[in-house]
C-alpha positions as CSV (number, residue, x, y, z in Angstrom):
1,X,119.0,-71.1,26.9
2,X,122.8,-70.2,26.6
3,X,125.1,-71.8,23.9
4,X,128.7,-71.4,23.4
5,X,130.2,-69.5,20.5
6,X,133.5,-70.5,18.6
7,X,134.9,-67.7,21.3
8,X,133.9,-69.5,24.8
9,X,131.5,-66.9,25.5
10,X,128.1,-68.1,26.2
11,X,125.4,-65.9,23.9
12,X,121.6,-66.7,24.1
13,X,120.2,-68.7,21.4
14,X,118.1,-66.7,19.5
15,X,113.9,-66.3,18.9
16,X,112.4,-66.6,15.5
17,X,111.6,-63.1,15.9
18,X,114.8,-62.3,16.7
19,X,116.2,-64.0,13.1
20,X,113.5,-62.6,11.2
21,X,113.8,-58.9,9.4
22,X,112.1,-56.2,11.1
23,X,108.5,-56.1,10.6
24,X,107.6,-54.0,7.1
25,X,106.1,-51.3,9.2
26,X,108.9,-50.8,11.4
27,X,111.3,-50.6,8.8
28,X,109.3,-48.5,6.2
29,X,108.7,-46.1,9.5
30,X,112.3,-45.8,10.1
31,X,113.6,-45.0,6.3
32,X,110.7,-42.7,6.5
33,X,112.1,-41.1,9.5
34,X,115.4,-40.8,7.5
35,X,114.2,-39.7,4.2
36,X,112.5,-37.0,5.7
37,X,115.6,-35.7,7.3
38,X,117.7,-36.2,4.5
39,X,115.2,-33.8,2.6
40,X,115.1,-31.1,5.4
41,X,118.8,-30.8,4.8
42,X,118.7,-30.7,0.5
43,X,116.6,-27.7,1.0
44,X,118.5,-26.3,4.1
45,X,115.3,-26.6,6.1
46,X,117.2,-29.0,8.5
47,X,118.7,-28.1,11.6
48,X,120.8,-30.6,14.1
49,X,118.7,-32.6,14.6
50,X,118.7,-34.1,11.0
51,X,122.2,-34.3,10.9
52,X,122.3,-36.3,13.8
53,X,119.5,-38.3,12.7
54,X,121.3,-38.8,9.3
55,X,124.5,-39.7,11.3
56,X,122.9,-42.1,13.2
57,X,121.8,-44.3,10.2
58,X,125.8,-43.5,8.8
59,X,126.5,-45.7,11.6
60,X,124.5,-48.2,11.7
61,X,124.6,-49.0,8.1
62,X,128.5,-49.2,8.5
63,X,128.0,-51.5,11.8
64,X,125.6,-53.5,9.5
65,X,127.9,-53.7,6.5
66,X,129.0,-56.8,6.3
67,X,125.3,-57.9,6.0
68,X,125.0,-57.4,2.4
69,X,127.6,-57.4,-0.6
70,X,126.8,-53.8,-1.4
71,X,127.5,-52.3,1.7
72,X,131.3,-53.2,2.3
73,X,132.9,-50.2,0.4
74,X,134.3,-48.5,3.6
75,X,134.8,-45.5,1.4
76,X,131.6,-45.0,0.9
77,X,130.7,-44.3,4.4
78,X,133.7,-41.7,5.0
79,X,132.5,-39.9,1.8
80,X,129.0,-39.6,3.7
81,X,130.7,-39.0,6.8
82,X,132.8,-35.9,5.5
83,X,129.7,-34.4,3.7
84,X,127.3,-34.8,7.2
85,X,130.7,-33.5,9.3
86,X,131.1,-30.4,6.8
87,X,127.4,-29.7,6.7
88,X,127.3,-29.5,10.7
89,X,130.6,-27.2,10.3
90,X,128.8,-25.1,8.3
91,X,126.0,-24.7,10.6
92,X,128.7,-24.1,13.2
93,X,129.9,-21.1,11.9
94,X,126.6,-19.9,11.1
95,X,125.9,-20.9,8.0
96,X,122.6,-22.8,6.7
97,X,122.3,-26.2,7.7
98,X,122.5,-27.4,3.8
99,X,124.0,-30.4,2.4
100,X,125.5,-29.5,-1.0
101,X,124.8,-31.3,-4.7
102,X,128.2,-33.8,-3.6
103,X,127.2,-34.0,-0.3
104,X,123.8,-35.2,-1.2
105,X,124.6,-38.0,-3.4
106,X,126.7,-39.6,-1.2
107,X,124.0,-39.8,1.9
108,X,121.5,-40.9,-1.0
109,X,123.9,-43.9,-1.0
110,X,123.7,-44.6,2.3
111,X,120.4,-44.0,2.7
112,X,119.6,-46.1,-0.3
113,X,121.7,-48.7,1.4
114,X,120.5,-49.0,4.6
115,X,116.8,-49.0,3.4
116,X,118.3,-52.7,1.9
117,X,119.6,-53.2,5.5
118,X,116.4,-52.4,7.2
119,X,114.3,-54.7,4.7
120,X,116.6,-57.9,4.8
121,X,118.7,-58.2,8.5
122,X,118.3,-59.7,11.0
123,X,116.3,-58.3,13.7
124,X,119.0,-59.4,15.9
125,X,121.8,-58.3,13.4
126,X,119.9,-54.6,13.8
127,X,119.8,-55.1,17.6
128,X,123.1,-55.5,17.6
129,X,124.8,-52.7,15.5
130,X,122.4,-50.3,17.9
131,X,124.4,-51.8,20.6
132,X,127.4,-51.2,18.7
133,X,126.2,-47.8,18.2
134,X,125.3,-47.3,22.2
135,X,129.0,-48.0,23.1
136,X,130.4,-46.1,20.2
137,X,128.1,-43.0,21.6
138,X,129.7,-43.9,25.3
139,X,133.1,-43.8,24.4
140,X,133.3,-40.3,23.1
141,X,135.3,-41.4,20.3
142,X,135.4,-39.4,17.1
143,X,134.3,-41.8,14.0
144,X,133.2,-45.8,14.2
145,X,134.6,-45.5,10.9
146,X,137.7,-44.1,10.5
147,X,139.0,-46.5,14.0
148,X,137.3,-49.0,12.6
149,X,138.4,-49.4,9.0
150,X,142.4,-49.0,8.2
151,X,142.6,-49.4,4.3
């Protein structure tokens, strides 16, 4: 069944699953997932991989912001975003794929914020930013965030 939003657009009316958070197990297996990359790179036993992981959930917790009242500090994100984007230019120029003491309290942020995310959206709010995240991918663009949020 199809309703029409404020817009026009049709949308589809949404399953009880669909309103519900995500199970516990999915979304203690995905902050696990994070976690675990997010200590890889503390002790510069990360490679790419983890910073793409960890950049990832920078964008989806910014997609999902306005889901929660302590996740709409847009300066938050860019601090994490600089830290992830000088740890991958480290790695670039050969260095070790570490995230320094700064560095790593500003993903613990995000982390910290998106595990309140994961426990308390919307499946279909986390459907969604994924789908925000998709195009975003697509489009080649440099940063969700900095198009995204003009102070």
């Amino acid at each position: 069944m199809k309703k029409k939003n404020v817009t026009g657009r049709a949308r589809r009316a949404q399953t009880k699953d669909m309103l519900l958070p995500l199970p516990s197990d999915k979304a203690q297996s995905l902050s696990l997932e994070n976690h675990l990359a997010f200590a890889m790179l503390r002790t510069g036993h990360g490679d790419l991989d983890q910073i793409f992981c960890l950049l990832r959930v920078l964008y989806l917790a910014f997609y999902l912001r306005g889901e929660s009242a302590t996740g709409t500090d847009i300066e938050s994100y860019r601090t994490a975003e600089t830290a992830l984007k000088a740890c991958f230019a480290r790695v670039e120029r050969g260095g070790r794929c570490l995230l320094r003491e700064q560095e790593q309290k500003a993903i613990e942020r995000m982390l910290t914020l998106h595990d309140d995310q994961l426990a308390t959206v919307p499946k279909c709010r986390y459907v969604d930013a994924w789908e925000r995240l998709r195009r975003f991918v697509a489009s080649r663009q440099g940063s969700p965030i900095r198009a995204n949020a003009i102070t």
